[in-house]
GUGU-660875 format. One record per residue (C-alpha): residue in three letters; x, y, z. Coordinates in steps of 0.5 Angstrom, whole numbers, plus 2048, in hexadecimal, padded with zeros to 3 digits. Last residue first. Layout:
{vexse 'Ala' {X Y Z}}
...
***
This chain:
{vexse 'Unk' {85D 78C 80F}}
{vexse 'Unk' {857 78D 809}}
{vexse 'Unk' {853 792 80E}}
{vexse 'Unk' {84C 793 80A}}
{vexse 'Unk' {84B 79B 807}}
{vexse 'Unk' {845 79E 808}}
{vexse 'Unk' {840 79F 802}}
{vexse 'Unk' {83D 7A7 802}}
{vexse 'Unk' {835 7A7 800}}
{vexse 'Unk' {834 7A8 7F9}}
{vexse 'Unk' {834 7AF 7F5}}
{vexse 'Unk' {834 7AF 7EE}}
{vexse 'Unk' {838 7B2 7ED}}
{vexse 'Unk' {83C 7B1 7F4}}
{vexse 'Unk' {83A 7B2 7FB}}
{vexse 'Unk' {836 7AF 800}}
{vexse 'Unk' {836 7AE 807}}
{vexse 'Unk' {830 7AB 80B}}
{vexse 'Unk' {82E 7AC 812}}
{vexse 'Unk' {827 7AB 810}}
{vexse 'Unk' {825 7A8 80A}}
{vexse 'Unk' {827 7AC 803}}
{vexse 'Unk' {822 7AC 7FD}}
{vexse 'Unk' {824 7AC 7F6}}
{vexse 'Unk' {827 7B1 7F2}}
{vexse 'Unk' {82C 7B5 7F5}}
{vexse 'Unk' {832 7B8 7F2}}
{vexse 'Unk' {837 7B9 7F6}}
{vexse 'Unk' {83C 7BF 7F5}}
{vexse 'Unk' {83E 7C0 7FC}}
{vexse 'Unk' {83C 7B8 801}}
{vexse 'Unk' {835 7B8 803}}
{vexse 'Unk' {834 7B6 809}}
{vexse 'Unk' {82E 7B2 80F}}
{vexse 'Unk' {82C 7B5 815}}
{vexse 'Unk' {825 7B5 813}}
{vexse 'Unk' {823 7B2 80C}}
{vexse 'Unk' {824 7B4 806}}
{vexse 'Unk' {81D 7B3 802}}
{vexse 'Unk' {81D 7B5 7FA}}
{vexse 'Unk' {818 7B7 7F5}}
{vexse 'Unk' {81C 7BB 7F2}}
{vexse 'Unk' {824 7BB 7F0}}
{vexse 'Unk' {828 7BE 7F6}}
{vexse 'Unk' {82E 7C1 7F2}}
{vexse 'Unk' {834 7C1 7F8}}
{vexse 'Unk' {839 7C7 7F7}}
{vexse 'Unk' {83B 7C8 7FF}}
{vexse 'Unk' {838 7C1 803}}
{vexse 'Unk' {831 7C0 805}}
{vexse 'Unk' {832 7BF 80D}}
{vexse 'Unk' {82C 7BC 810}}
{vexse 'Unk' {82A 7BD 818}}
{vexse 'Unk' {823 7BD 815}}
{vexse 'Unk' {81F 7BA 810}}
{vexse 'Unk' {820 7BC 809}}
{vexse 'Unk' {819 7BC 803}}
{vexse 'Unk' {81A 7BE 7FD}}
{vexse 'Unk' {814 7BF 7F8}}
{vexse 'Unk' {813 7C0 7F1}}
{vexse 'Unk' {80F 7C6 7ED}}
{vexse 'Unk' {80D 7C2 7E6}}
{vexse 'Unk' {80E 7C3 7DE}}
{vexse 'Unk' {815 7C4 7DD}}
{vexse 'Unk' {819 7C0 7E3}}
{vexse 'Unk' {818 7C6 7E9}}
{vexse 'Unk' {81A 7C4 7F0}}
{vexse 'Unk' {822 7C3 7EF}}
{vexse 'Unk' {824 7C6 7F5}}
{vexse 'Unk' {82A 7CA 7F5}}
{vexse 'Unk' {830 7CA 7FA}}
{vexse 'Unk' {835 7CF 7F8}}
{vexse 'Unk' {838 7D0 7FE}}
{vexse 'Unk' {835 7CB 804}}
{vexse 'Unk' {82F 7CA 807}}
{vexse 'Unk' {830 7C9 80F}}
{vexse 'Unk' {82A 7C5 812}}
{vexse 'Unk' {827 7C8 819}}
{vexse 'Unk' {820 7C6 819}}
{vexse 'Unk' {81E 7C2 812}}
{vexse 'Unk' {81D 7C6 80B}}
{vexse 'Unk' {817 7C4 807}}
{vexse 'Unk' {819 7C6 800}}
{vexse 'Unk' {813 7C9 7FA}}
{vexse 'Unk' {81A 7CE 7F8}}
{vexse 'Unk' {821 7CE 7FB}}
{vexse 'Unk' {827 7D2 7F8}}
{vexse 'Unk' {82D 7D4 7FA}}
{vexse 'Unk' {832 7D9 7F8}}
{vexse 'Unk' {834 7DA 800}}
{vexse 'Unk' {834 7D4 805}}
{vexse 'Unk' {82D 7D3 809}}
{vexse 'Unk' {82D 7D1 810}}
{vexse 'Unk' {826 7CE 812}}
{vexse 'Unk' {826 7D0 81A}}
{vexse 'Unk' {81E 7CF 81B}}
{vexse 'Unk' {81A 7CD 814}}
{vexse 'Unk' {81C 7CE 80C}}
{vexse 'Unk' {815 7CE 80A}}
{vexse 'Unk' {815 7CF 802}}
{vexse 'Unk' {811 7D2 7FC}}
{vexse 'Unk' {816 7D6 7FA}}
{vexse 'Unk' {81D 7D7 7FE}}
{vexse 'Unk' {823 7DC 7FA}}
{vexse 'Unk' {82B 7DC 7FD}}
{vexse 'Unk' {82E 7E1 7FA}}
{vexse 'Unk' {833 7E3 802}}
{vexse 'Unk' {831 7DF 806}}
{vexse 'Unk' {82A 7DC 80A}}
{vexse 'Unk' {82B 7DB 811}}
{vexse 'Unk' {824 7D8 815}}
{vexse 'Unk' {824 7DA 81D}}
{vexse 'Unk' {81B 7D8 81C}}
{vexse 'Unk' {819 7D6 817}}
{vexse 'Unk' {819 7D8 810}}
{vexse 'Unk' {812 7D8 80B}}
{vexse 'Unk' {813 7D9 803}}
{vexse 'Unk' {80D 7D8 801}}
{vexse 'Unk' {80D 7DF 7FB}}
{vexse 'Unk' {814 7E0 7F9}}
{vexse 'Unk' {81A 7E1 7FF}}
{vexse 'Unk' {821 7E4 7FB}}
{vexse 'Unk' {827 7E5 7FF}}
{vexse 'Unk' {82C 7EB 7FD}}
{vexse 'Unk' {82F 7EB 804}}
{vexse 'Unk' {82D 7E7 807}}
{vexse 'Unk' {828 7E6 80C}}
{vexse 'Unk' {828 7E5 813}}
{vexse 'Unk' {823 7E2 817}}
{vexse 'Unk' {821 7E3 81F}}
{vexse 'Unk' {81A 7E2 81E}}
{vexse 'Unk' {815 7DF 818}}
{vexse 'Unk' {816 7E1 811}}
{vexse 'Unk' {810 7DF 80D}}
{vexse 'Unk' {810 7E2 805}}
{vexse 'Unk' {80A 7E4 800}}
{vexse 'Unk' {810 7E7 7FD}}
{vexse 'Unk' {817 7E8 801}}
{vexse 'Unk' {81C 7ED 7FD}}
{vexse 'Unk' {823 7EE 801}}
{vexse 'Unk' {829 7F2 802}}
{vexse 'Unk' {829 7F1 809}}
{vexse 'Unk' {824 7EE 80E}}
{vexse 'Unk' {826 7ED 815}}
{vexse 'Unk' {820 7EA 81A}}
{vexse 'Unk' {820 7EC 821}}
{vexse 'Unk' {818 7EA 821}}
{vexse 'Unk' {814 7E7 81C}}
{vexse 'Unk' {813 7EA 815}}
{vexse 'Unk' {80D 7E9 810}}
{vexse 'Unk' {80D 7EA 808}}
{vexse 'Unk' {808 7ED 804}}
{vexse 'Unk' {80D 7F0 800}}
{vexse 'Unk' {814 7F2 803}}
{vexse 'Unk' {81A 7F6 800}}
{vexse 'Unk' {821 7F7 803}}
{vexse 'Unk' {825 7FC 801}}
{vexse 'Unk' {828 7FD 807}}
{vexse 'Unk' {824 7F9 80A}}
{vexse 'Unk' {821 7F7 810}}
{vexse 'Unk' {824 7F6 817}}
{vexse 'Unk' {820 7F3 81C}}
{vexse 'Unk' {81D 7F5 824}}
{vexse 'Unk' {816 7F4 823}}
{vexse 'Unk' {812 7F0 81D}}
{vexse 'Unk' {811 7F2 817}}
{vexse 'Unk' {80A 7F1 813}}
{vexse 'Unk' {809 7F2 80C}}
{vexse 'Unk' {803 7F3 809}}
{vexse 'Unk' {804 7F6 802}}
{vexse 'Unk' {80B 7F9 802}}
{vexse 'Unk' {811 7FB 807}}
{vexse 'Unk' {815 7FF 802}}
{vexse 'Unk' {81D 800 806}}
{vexse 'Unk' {823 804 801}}
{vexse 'Unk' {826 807 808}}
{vexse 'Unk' {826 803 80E}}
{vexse 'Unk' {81F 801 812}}
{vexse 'Unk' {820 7FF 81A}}
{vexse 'Unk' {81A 7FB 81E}}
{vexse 'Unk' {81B 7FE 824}}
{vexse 'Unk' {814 7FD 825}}
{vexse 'Unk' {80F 7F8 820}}
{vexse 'Unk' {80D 7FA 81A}}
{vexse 'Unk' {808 7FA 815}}
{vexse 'Unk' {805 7FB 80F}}
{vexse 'Unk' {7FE 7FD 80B}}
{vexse 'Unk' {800 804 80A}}
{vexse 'Unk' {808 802 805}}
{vexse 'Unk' {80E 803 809}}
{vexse 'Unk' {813 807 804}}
{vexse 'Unk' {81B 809 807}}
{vexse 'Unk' {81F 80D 801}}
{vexse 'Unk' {81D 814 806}}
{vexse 'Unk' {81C 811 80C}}
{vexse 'Unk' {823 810 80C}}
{vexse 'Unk' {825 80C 812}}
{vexse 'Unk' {81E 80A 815}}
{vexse 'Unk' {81D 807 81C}}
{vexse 'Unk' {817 805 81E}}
{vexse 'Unk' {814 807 825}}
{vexse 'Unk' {80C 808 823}}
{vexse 'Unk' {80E 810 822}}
{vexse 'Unk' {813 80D 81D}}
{vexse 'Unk' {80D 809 81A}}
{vexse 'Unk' {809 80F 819}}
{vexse 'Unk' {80D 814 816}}
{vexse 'Unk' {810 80E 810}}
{vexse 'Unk' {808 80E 80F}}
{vexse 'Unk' {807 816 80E}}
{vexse 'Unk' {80E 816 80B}}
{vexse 'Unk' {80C 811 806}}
{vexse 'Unk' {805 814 805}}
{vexse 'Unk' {809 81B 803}}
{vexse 'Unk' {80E 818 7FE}}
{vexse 'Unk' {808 814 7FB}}
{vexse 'Unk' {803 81A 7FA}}
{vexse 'Unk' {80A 81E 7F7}}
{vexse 'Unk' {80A 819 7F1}}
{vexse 'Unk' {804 819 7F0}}
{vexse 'Unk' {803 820 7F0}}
{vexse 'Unk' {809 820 7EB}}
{vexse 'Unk' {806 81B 7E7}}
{vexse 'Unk' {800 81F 7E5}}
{vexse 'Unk' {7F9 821 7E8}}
{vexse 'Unk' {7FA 81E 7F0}}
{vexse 'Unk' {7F8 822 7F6}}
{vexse 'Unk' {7FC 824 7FC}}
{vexse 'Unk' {7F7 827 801}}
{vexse 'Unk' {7F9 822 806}}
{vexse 'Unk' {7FF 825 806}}
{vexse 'Unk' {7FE 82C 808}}
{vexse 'Unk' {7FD 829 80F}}
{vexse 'Unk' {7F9 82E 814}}
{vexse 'Unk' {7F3 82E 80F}}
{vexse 'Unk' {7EE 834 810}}
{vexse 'Unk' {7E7 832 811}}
{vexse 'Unk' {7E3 836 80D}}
{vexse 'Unk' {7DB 837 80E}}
{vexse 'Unk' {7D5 839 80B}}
{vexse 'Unk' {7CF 83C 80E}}
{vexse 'Unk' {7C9 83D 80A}}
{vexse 'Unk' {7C7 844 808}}
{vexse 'Unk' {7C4 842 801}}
{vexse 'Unk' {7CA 845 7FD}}
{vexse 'Unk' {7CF 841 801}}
{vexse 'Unk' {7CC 83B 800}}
{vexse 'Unk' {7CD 83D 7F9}}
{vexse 'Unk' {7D3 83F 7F9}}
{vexse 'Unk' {7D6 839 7FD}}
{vexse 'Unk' {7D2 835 7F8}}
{vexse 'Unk' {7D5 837 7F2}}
{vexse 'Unk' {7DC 833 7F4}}
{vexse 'Unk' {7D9 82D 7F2}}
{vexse 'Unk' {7D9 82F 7EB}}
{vexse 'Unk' {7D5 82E 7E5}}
{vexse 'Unk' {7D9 82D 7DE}}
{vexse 'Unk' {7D9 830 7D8}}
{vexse 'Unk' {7E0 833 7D8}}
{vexse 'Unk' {7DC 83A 7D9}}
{vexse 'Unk' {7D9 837 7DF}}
{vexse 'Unk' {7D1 835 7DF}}
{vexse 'Unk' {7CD 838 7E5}}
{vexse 'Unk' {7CC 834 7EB}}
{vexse 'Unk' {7C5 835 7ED}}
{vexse 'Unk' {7C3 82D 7EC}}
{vexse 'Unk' {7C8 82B 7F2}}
{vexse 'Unk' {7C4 830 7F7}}
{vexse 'Unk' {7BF 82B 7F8}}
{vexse 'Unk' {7C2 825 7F8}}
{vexse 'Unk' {7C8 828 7FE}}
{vexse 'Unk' {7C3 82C 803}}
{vexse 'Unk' {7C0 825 803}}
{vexse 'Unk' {7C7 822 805}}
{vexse 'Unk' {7CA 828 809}}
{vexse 'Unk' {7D2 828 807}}
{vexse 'Unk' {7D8 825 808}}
{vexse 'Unk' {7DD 827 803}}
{vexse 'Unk' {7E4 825 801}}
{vexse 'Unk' {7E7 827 7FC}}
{vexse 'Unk' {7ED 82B 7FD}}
{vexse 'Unk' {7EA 833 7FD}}
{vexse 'Unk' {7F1 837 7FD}}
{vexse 'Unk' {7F3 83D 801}}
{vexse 'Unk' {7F9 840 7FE}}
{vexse 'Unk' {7F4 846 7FB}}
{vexse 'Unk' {7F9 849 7F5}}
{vexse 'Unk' {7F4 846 7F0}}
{vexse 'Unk' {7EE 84A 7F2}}
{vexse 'Unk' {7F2 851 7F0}}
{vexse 'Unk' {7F3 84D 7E9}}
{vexse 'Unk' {7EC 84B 7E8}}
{vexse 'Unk' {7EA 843 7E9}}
{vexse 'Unk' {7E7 840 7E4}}
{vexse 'Unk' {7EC 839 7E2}}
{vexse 'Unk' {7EE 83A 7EA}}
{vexse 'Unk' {7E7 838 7ED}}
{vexse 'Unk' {7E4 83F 7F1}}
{vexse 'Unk' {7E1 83B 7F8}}
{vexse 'Unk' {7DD 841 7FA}}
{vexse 'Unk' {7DA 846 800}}
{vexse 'Unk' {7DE 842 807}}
{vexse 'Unk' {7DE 847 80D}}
{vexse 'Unk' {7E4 84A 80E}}
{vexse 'Unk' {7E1 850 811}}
{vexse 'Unk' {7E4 854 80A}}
{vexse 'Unk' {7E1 84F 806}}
{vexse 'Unk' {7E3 848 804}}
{vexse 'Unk' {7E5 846 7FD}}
{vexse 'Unk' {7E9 83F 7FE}}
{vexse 'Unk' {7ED 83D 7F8}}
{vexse 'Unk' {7EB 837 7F3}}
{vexse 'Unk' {7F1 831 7F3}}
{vexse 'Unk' {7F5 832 7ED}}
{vexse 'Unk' {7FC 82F 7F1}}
{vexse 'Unk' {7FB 836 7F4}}
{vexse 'Unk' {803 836 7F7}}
{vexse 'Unk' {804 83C 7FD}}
{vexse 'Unk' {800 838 802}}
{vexse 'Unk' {7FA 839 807}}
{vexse 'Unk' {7F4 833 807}}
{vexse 'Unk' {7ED 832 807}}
{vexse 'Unk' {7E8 82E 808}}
{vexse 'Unk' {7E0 82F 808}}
{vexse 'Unk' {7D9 82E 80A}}
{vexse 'Unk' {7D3 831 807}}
{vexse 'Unk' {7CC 830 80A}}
{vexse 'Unk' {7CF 833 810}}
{vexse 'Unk' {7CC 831 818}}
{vexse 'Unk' {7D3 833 81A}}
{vexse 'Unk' {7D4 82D 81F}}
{vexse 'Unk' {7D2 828 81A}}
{vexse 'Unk' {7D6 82B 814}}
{vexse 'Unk' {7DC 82B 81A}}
{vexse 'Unk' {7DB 824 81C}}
{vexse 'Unk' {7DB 822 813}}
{vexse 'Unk' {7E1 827 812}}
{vexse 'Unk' {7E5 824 817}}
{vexse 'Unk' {7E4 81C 817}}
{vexse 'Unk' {7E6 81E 80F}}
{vexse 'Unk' {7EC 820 813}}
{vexse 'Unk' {7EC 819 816}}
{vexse 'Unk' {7EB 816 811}}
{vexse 'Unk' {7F1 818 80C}}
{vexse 'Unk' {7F2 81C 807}}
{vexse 'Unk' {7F9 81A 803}}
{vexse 'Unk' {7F5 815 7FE}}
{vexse 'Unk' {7F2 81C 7FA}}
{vexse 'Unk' {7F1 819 7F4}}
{vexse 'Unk' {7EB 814 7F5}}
{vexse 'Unk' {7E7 81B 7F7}}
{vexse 'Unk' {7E2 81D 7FD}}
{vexse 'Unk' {7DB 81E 7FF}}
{vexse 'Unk' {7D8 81D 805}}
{vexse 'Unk' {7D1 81D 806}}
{vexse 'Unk' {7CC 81E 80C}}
{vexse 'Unk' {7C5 81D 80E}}
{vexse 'Unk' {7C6 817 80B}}
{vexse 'Unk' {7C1 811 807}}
{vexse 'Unk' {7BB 816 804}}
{vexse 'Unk' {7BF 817 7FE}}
{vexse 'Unk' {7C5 812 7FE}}
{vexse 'Unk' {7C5 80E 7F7}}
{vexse 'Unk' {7C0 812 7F3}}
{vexse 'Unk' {7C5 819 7F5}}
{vexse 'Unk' {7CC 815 7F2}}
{vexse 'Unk' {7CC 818 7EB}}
{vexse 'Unk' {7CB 81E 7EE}}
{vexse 'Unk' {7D2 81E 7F1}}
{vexse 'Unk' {7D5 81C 7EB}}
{vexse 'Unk' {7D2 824 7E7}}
{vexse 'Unk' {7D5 827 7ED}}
{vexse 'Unk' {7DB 825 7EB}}
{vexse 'Unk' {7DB 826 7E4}}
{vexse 'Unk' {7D8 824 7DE}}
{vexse 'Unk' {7DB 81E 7DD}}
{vexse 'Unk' {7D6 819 7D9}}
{vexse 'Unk' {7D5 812 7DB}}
{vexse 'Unk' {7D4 814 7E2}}
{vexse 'Unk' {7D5 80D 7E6}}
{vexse 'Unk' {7D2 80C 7ED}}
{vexse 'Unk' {7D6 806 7F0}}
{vexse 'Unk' {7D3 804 7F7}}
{vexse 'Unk' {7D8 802 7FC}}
{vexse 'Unk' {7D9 7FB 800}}
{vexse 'Unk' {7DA 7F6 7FB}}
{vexse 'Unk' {7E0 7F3 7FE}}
{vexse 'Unk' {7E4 7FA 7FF}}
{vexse 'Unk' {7EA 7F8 7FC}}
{vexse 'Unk' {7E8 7F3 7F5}}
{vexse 'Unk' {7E2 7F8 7F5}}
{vexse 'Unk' {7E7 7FE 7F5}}
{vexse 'Unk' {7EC 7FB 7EF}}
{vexse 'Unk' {7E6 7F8 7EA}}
{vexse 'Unk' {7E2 7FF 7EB}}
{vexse 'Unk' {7E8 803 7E9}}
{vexse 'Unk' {7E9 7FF 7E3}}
{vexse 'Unk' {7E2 7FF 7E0}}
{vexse 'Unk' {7E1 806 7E2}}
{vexse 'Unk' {7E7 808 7DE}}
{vexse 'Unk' {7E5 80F 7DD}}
{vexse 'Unk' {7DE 810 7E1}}
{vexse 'Unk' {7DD 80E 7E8}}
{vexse 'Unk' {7D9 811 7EE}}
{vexse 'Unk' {7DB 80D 7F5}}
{vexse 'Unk' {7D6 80D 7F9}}
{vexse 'Unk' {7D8 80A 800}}
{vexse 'Unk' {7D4 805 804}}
{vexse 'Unk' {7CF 809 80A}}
{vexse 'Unk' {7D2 80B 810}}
{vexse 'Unk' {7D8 80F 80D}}
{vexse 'Unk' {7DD 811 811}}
{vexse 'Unk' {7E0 80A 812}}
{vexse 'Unk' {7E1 80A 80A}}
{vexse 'Unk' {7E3 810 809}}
{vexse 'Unk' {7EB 810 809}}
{vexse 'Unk' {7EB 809 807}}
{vexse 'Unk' {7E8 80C 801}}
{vexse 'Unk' {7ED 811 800}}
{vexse 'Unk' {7F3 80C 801}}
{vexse 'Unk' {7F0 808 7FC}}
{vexse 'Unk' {7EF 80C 7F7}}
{vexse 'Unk' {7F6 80D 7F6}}
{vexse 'Unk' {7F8 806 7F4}}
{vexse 'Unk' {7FB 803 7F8}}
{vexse 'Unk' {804 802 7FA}}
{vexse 'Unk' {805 808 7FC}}
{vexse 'Unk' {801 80C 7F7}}
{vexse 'Unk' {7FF 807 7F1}}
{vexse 'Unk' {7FB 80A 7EC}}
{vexse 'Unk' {7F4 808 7EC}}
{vexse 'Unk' {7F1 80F 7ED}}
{vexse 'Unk' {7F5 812 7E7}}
{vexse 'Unk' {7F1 80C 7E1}}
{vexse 'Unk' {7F7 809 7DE}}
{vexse 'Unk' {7F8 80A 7D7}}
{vexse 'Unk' {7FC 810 7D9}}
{vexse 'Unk' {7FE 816 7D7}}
{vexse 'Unk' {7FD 818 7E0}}
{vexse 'Unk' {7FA 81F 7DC}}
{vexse 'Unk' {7F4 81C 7DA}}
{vexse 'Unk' {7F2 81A 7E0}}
{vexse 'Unk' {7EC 817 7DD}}
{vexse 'Unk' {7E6 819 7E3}}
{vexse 'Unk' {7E2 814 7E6}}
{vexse 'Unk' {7E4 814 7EE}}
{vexse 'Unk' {7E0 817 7F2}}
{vexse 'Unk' {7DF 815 7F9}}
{vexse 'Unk' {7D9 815 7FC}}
{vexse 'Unk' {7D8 814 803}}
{vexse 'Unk' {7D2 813 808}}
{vexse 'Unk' {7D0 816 80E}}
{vexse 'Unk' {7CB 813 812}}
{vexse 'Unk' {7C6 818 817}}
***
């Protein structure tokens, strides 16, 4: 008894106004037709069929580059409607599944387990058709419910055709169907051309109706998973209502949000317990935060990972490392390889690229260090600078532990420091310094004792 999925996905979106395809506009931080796949695709027990069309080259790039190969793609090279996308699939799966979950790559807010919903109650029902449906006050176009006055399901009436009297109905089909595999291929032929030309899913309601079959609907608690996308508005609206489901999660898992409202934490992230997020905050990519820090305000992390009890205030960090009990900013700018250790400070503007700054490195503020290895407990001065690019190459810098790199001091790549050694403020260095060395001047040399002439 499998199940398998198909996901629609071909249609223009012409009222996004958009040279993007709808379905690869990015809805808290991906493209849309990745959240409904990540709904179906455990449900499904044969690879997801997605049908594409507009932009098919493009849609199939991004969901193979995310699925690695594991979906079919099925193009409908004319659109002719709904019902007319899922005949394209019937060579693919006729005589594979006893059962076919149909839903649509602009309808991200459905989630598994209500889909789980409607496959155990088609199962239960014995129906050939299974719906879902929600309750509301705002149609969004999607086709009314039409039950008769036992409350048994008769029709599906799409909003283009619907009568005046059937267009007050505050029941709305949103997409998402299973139904009967050999009852589905045989009964798709029957769908009768629409006005617009098209051929509609949503026949099939009538149709099995008219045969005696049993239909079914379930009724959706959240009428937010019936939000679908047609325009930016829609867009718009998805993403306030996934965030709040995101931000819901976490807050229920223990993390603290101050204002919810201006707070973004993207699907892939994690956070540890305790963890307290302030206003202006986005956790972006695969994030992950430990337990017990303070994130934000105005902070903004992507692709980052943070220990536990650390501190981060006004801050961007790309493709960063930041280990446990660290304090940043504000105004601090981590780019892709930076990695922090443990208990290390960075002050206010300071900016780290491609550096490791190891266990109890104190970094002054307005300083720059990039293509660096910089020892345990070494403390960087105010408006020091490595020097690490010289026109054509990235250099490197290397500092060994215990070394105190003066305020203001030009640190020219490739160079050693040594450990334990000092630079004096406003030093340019350019050359090696041993250990326990101390340099100054421009160019910096090691400092000259002076000889006792008495």
């Amino acid at each position: 008894m499998l199940t398998a999925s198909i996901v629609l996905a071909a249609g223009h979106g012409k009222r996004m106004k958009s040279a993007l395809p709808k379905i690869l506009h990015p809805l808290l931080g991906k493209p849309m037709i990745l959240h409904s796949l990540s709904a179906v695709t455990s449900l499904s027990d044969l690879p997801p069929a997605i049908v594409i069309g507009h932009g098919a080259d493009a849609v199939r790039q991004v969901i193979d580059q995310a699925m690695a190969g594991r979906v079919n793609f099925v193009l409908q090279a004319e659109q002719l409607g709904t019902g007319h996308a899922v005949r394209q699939v019937e060579p693919l799966l006729r005589g594979k599944c006893a059962r076919v979950l149909v839903t649509f790559g602009d309808m991200p807010l459905l989630t598994e387990s209500a889909l789980r919903q409607v496959i155990d109650l088609h199962q239960r029902s014995a129906a050939v058709v299974t719906l879902t449906s929600v309750v509301g006050d705002v149609p969004r176009g999607f086709g009314r419910v039409i039950r008769d006055d036992a409350g048994k399901v008769q029709a599906i009436v799409e909003e283009a055709v619907a009568t005046p009297e059937q267009l007050k109905v505050r029941e709305y089909n949103i997409s998402a169907w299973c139904f009967d595999a050999d009852w589905l291929w045989e009964s798709l032929p029957k769908i009768q051309v629409s006005p617009k030309g098209e051929y509609y899913v949503t026949d099939l309601v009538a149709i099995a109706v008219a045969e005696g079959k049993t239909v079914e609907a379930l009724r959706l608690d959240d009428p937010a998973e019936g939000l679908g996308i047609n325009n930016r508005v829609d867009l718009a609206d998805c993403e306030t209502a996934m965030r709040q489901r995101v931000n819901r999660h976490w807050m229920l898992e223990g993390v603290t949000f101050l204002d919810p409202a201006t707070t973004t934490v993207e699907s892939d992230v994690t956070i540890g317990q305790d963890t307290v997020l302030l206003p202006g905050t986005h956790l972006k990519g695969s994030t992950a935060i430990g337990a017990n820090c303070e994130i934000g305000p105005y902070t903004t992390l992507l692709d980052t990972t943070v220990g536990d009890h650390s501190i981060i205030s006004y801050s961007v960090a790309e493709g960063a490392k930041i280990g446990n009990h660290v304090t940043m900013g504000p105004f601090c700018h981590l780019r892709k390889g930076a990695v922090l250790g443990d208990h290390v400070h960075l002050g206010n503007f300071g900016e780290v690229k491609d550096s490791v700054l190891h266990e109890g490195v104190k970094m002054g503020h307005f300083s720059y260090i990039g293509n660096a290895d910089i020892g345990k407990n070494v403390n960087i001065g105010a408006g020091t600078i490595t020097c690490n690019y010289d026109g054509q190459r990235k250099n490197s810098t290397e500092i060994g532990e215990e070394t105190f790199i003066g305020s203001d001091t030009m640190l020219v790549a490739p160079l050693k420091i040594g450990k334990r050694a000092t630079t004096g403020a406003g030093s340019v260095v350019t050359h090696d310094v041993p250990d326990d060395t101390t340099v100054l001047g421009v160019p910096a040399r090691p400092r000259q004792r002076k000889e006792n002439c008495d």
